[in-house]
VOGU-3710 file (C-alpha; in Angstrom, 3 decimals, decimal comma):
1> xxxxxxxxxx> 0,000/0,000/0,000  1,137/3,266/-0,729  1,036/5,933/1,399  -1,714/7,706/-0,708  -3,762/4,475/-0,236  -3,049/4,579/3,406  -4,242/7,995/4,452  -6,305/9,485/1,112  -7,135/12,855/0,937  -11,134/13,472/2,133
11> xxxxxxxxxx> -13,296/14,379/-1,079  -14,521/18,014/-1,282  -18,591/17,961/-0,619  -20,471/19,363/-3,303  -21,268/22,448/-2,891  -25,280/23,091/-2,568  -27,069/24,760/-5,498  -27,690/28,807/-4,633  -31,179/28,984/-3,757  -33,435/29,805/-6,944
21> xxxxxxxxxx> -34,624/33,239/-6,155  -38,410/33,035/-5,159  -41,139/34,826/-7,376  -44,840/35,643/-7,403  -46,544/33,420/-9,633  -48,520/35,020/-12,473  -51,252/32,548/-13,223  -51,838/31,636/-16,955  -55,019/31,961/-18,739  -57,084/28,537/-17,683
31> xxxxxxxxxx> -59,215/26,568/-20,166  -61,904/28,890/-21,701  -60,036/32,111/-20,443  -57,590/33,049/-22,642  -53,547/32,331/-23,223  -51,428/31,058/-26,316  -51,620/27,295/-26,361  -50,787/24,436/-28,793  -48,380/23,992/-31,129  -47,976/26,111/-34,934
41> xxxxxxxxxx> -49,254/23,286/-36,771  -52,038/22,127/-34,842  -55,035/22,410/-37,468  -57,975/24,357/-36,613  -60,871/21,935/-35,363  -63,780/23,577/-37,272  -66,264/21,373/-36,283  -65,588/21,550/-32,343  -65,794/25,001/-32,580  -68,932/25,281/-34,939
51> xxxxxxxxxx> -70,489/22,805/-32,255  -69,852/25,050/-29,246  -71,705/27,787/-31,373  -74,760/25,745/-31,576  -74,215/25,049/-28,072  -73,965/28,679/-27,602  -77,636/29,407/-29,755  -79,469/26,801/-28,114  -78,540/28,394/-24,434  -79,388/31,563/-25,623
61> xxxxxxxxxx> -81,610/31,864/-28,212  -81,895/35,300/-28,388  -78,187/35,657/-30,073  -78,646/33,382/-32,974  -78,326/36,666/-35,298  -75,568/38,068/-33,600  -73,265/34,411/-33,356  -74,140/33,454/-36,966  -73,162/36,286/-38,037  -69,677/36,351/-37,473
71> xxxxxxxxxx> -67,062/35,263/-39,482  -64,642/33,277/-38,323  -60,795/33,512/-39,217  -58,078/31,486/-38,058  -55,268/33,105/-36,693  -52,224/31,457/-34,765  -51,205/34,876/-33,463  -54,132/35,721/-31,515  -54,137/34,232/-27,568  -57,870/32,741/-27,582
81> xxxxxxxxxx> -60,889/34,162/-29,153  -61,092/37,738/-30,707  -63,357/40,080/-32,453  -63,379/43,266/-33,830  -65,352/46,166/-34,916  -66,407/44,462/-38,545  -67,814/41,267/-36,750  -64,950/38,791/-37,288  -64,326/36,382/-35,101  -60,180/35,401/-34,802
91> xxxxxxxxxx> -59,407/31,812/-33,443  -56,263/29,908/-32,332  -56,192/26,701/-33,308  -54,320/25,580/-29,903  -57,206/27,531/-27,695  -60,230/25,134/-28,904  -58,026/21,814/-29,321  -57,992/22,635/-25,801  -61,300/24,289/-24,806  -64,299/22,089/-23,537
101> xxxxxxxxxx> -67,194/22,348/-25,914  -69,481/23,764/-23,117  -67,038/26,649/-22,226  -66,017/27,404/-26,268  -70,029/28,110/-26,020  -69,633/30,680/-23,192  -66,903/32,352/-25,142  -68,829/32,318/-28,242  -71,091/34,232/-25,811  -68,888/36,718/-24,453
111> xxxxxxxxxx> -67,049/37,461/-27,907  -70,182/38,517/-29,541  -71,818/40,585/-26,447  -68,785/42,959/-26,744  -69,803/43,801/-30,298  -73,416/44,069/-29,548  -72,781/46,331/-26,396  -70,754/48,715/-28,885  -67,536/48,472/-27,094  -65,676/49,241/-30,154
121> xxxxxxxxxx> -67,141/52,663/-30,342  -67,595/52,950/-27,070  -64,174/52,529/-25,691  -62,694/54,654/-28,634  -64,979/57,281/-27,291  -63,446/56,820/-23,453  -60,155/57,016/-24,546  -61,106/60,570/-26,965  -62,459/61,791/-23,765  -60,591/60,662/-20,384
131> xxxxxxxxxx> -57,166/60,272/-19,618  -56,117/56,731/-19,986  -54,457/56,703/-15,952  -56,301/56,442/-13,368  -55,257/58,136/-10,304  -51,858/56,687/-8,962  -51,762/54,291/-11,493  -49,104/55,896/-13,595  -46,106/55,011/-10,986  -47,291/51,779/-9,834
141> xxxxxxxxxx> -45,277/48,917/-10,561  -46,193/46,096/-12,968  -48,395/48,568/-14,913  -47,765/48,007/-18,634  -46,836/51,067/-20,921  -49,608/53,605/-21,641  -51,099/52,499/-25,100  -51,160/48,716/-23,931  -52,567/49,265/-20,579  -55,152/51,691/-21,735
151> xxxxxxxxxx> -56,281/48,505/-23,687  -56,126/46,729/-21,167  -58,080/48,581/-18,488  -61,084/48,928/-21,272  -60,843/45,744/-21,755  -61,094/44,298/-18,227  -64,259/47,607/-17,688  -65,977/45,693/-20,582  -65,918/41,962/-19,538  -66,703/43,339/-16,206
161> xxxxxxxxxx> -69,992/44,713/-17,868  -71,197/41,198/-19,456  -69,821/38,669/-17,592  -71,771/39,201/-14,478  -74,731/37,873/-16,696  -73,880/36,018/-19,347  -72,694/32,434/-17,652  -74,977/29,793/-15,937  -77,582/28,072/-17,383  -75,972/25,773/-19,464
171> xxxxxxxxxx> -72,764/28,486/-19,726  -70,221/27,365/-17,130  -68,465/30,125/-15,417  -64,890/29,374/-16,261  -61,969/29,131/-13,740  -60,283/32,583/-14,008  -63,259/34,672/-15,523  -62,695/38,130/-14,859  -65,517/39,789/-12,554  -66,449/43,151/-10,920
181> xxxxxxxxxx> -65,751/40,946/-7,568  -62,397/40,915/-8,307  -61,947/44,567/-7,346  -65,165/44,400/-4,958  -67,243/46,130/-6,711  -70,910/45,704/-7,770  -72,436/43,928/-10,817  -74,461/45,476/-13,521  -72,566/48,578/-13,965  -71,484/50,494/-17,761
191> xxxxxxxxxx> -67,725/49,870/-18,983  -67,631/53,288/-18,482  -68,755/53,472/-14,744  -66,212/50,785/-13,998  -63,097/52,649/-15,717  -64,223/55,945/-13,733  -64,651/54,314/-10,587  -61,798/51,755/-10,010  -58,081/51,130/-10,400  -57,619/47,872/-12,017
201> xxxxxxxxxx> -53,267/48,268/-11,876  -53,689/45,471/-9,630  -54,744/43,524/-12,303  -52,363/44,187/-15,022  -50,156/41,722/-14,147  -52,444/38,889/-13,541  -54,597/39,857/-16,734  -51,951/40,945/-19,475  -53,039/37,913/-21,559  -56,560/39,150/-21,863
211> xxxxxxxxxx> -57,453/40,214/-25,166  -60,628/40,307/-26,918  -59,353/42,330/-30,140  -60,700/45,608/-31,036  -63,922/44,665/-30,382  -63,820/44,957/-26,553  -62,315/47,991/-26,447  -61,510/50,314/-29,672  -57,752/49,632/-30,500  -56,494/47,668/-33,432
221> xxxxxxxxxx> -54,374/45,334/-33,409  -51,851/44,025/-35,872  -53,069/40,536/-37,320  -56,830/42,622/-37,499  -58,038/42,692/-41,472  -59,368/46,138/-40,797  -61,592/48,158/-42,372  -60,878/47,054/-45,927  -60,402/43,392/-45,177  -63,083/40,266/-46,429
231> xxxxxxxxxx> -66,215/39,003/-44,979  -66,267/42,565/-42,741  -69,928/43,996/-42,168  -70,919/47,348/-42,904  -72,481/49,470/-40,533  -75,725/49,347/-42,142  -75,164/45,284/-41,517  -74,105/45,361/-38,330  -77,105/48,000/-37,127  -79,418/44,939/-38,691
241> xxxxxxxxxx> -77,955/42,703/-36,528  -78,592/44,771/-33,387  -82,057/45,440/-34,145  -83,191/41,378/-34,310  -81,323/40,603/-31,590  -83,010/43,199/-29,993  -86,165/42,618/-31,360  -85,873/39,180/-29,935  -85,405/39,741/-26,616  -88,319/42,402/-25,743
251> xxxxxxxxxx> -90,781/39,808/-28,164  -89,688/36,911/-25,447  -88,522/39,112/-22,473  -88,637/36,235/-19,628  -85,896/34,426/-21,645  -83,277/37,127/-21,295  -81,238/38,594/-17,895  -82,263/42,009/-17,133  -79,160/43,431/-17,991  -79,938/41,891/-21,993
261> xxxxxxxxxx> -83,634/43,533/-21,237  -81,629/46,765/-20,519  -79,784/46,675/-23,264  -82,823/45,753/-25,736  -84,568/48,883/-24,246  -81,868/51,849/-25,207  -80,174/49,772/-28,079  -82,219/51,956/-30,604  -83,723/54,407/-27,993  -81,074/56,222/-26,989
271> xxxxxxxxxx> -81,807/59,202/-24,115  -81,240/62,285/-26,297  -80,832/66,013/-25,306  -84,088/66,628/-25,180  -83,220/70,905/-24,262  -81,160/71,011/-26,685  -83,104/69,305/-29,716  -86,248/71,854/-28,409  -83,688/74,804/-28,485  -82,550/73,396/-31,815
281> xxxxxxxxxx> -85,870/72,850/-32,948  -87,265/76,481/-32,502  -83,799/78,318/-34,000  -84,808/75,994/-37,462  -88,497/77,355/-37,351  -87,652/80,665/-36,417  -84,512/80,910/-39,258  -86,824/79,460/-42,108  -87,291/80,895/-45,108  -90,014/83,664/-44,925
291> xxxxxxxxxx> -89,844/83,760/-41,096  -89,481/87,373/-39,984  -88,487/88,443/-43,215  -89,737/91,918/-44,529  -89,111/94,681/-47,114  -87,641/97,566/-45,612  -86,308/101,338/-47,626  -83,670/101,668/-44,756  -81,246/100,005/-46,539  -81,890/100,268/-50,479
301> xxxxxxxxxx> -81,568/97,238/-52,777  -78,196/96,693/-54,256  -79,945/95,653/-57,949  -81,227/99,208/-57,738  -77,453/100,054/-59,060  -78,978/98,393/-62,209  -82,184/100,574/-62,390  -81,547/104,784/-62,803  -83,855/106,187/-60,968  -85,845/103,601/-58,853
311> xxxxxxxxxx> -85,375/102,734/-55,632  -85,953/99,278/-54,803  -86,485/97,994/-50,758  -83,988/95,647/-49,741  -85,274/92,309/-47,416  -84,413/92,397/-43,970  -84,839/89,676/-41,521  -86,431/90,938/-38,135  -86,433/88,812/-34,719  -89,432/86,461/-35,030
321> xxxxxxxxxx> -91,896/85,824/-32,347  -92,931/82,935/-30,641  -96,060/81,963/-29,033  -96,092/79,401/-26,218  -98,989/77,265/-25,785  -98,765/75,761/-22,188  -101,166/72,870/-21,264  -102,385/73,380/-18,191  -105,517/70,710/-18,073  -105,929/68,417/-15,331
331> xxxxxxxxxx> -103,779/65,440/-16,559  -100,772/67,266/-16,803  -98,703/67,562/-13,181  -97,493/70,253/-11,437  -93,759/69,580/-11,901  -94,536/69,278/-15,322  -95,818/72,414/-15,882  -92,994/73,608/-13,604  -90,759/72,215/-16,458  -92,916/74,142/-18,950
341> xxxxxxxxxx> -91,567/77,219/-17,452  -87,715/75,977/-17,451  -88,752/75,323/-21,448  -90,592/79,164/-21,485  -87,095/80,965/-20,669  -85,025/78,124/-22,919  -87,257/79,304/-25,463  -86,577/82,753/-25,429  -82,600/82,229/-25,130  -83,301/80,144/-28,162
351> xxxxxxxxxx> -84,364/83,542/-30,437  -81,668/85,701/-28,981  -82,531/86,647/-25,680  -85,378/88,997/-26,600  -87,942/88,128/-24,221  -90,323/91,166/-25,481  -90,927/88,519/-28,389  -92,140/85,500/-26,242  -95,348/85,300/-25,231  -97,116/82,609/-23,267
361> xxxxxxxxxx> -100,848/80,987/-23,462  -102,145/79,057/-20,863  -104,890/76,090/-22,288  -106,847/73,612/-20,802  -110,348/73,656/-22,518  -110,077/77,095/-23,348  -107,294/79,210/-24,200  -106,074/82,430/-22,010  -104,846/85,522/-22,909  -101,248/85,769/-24,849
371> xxxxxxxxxx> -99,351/87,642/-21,512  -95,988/88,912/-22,647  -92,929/86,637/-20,677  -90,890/88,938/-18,245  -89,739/86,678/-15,755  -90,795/82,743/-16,548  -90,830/82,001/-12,971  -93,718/85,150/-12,593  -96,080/83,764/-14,975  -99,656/82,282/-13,927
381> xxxxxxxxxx> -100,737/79,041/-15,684  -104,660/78,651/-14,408  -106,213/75,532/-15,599  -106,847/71,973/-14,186  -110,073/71,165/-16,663  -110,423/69,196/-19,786  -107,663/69,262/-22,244  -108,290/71,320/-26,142  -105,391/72,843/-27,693  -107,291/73,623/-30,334
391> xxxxxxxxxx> -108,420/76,972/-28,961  -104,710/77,990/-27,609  -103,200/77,664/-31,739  -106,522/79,918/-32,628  -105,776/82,372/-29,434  -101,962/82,293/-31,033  -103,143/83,177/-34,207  -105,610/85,952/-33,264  -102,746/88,003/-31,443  -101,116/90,571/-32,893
401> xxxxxxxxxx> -98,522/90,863/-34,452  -98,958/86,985/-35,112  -96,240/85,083/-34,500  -93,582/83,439/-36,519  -93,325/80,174/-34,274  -95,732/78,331/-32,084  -94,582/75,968/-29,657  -96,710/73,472/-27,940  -96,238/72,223/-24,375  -98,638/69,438/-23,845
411> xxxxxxxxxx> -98,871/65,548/-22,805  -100,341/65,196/-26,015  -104,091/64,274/-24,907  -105,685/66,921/-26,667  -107,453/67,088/-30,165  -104,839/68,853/-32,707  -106,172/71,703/-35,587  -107,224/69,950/-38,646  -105,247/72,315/-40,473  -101,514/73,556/-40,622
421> xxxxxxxxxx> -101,601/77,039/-39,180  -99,888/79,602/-41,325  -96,243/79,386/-39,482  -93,858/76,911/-38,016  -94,931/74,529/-35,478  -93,030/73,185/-32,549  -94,641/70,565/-30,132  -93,014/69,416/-26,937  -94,588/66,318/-25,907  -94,153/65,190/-22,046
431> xxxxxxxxxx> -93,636/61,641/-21,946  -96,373/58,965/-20,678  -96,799/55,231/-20,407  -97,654/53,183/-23,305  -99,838/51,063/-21,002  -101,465/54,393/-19,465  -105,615/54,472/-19,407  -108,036/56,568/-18,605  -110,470/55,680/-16,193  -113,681/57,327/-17,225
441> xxxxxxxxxx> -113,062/56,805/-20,862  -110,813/53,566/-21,060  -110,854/53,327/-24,743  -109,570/56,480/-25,533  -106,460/56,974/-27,733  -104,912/59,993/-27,723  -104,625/61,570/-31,193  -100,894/61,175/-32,285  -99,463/65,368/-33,375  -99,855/65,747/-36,484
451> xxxxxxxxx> -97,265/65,367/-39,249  -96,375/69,223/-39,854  -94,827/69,576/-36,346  -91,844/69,221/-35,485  -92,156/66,800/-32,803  -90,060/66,539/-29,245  -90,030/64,447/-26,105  -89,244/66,530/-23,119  -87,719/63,658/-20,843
//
């Protein structure tokens, strides 16, 4: 034995591996969420996802329109399921190999609501208008850059506005889907009610797979066909769509959530500015041809240049007049004829400020006299009887001078002239019930206004 074999040298313990340092886990998309999956060549499975779809119209009915009317496009670039504004549909391959039929339905689902909700327009119309940052959110970490995380927040605002009533019954609510209750905060609020009212930079980093194209929220994106691109639908299309799908759900209104019944109410009813369009509304009447127009010798003609020795009046517009025709029968309330009065002094700001040239009628069954407006607030409506407008247009037209315009205040139970009366005609109608009857005479109709007036609701 050598003396090497006798005494060897101890071997050198391995040295333990540096401790891997520890990180929050970002959870992936799950099954039916979202996320890249699959490999490039994995062929799209047309009939799975064709099957969810009919999965998808026999849950809910009342979107067969809207889900055969997109177009679907395969596209190995996109994470999961994407739409945008034209009504195409982009698919990865990889995300329905992988996608349970029942929960491809759901998505189906939740792809076409954004584009029936208008989140395309709408969330252009956010970021036109608001600052993409909440408050604080600019400096916190994990926050993606601006253009990508104001994306992202409108996208999150908008699948927290139809996913709190699109799943269940015969949707399953898939692991991961993104919820108001993720931030706390109630269901059935507006994309736009959840981007003013929460920070979602918690979510960014969690959520920075989600993306449901520029359907969800406004922004194109790169594999998009745009505008110009096939089997898009024109507005006029797309507007069609809307309308039967609407259509659908107030003809069978048990079938639908009440956020769907919601939506079916304003899709095509939208609340206008009703001030406005009865401001608008008496400047047209009042700027019409022939409206305060009159020949004066003030200011001679200019074709009297061409004519020695004749001097020719020139026309000159002067500030028309308006007559106001309040309705003061018994079916019309007092805070509705207090409105009437708010309408009186919009009136007269609407022809210039000239309040000498307003003048106000108070009409139940019979008309009152014209009294000239000073102060709205100071004028004296008496009424509370049976409702004929007819004699407030012939009080109108008996004063003098007569006046260019006549507007109409009413509820719009009242007989109307059977003939135009010799100037414009504005009617504001307060709103009432469809269902609405009159007790002593339940079969009465009221008379719709007749088709020379220019017609508005005061809301």
């Amino acid at each position: 034995m050598t003396e090497a074999t006798k005494h060897p040298k101890p071997r050198p313990m391995p040295r333990p591996a540096p401790p891997r340092p520890v990180r929050a886990t970002v959870p992936g998309p799950p099954a039916g969420s979202g996320g890249p999956v699959g490999g490039p060549g994995l062929p799209l499975d047309m009939e799975k996802l064709l099957a969810a779809r009919l999965h998808a119209v026999k849950v809910r009915p009342y979107l067969a329109d809207a889900l055969f009317a997109l177009h679907v496009v395969e596209d190995r670039s996109v994470p999961t399921m994407a739409v945008d504004a034209h009504w195409r549909c982009y698919v990865s391959p990889g995300f329905v190999a992988r996608t349970p039929v029942e929960e491809l339905a759901g998505v189906w689902v939740h792809e076409v609501s954004h584009l029936l909700r208008d989140h395309h327009g709408r969330g252009e119309r956010y970021a036109r208008e608001h600052d993409e940052y909440g408050p604080g959110e600019r400096s916190e970490m994990g926050v993606p850059p601006a253009e990508s995380w104001g994306r992202l927040r409108r996208n999150i605002a908008a699948d927290f506005e139809i996913n709190d009533d699109i799943y269940g019954d015969g949707l399953p609510l898939p692991a991961g889907a993104v919820l108001p209750s993720l931030l706390r905060l109630p269901d059935g609020l507006l994309m736009e009610e959840y981007l003013r009212t929460a920070s979602m930079s918690g979510l960014a980093a969690d959520l920075a797979w989600l993306d449901c194209g520029s359907g969800a929220d406004g922004q194109g994106r790169p594999w998009e066909l745009g505008p110009d691109g096939a089997h898009g639908l024109s507005r006029q299309q797309r507007d069609a769509v809307r309308f039967r799908v609407a259509e659908g759900i107030k003809g069978r209104p048990g079938d639908a959530p009440e956020g769907w019944r919601r939506w079916a109410d304003e899709a095509f009813h939208t609340p206008q500015p009703w001030r406005q369009l009865l401001g608008a509304a008496v400047r047209s009447a009042a700027s019409a041809p022939g409206v305060g127009e009159d020949h004066s010798y003030r200011r001679p003609s200019r074709r009297s240049a061409g004519i020695p020795g004749v001097l020719l009046p020139s026309l000159r517009r002067t500030p028309p007049r308006v007559c106001v025709v309040i309705d003061t029968s018994g079916s019309v309330s007092d805070a509705e004829l207090g409105s009437a009065l708010l309408e009186v002094a919009a009136i007269s700001r609407a022809v210039g400020g000239r309040r000498d040239l307003v003048s106000v009628i108070s009409c139940d069954a019979a008309a009152g006299v014209a009294v000239p407006l000073c102060r709205a607030e100071n004028i004296a409506l008496v009424g509370g009887g049976g409702t004929d407008l007819r004699s407030g247009f012939a009080r109108a037209l008996r004063s003098r001078p007569r006046p260019d315009v006549i507007v109409a205040l009413t509820d719009g139970q009242t007989p109307w002239p059977s003939a135009q009366p010799p100037c414009r005609t504005v009617v504001g109608l307060f709103p009432r019930p469809a269902h609405a009857v009159d007790e002593e005479t339940p079969d009465y109709v009221p008379d719709a206004p007749p088709p020379w007036a220019r017609v508005v609701t005061i809301s």
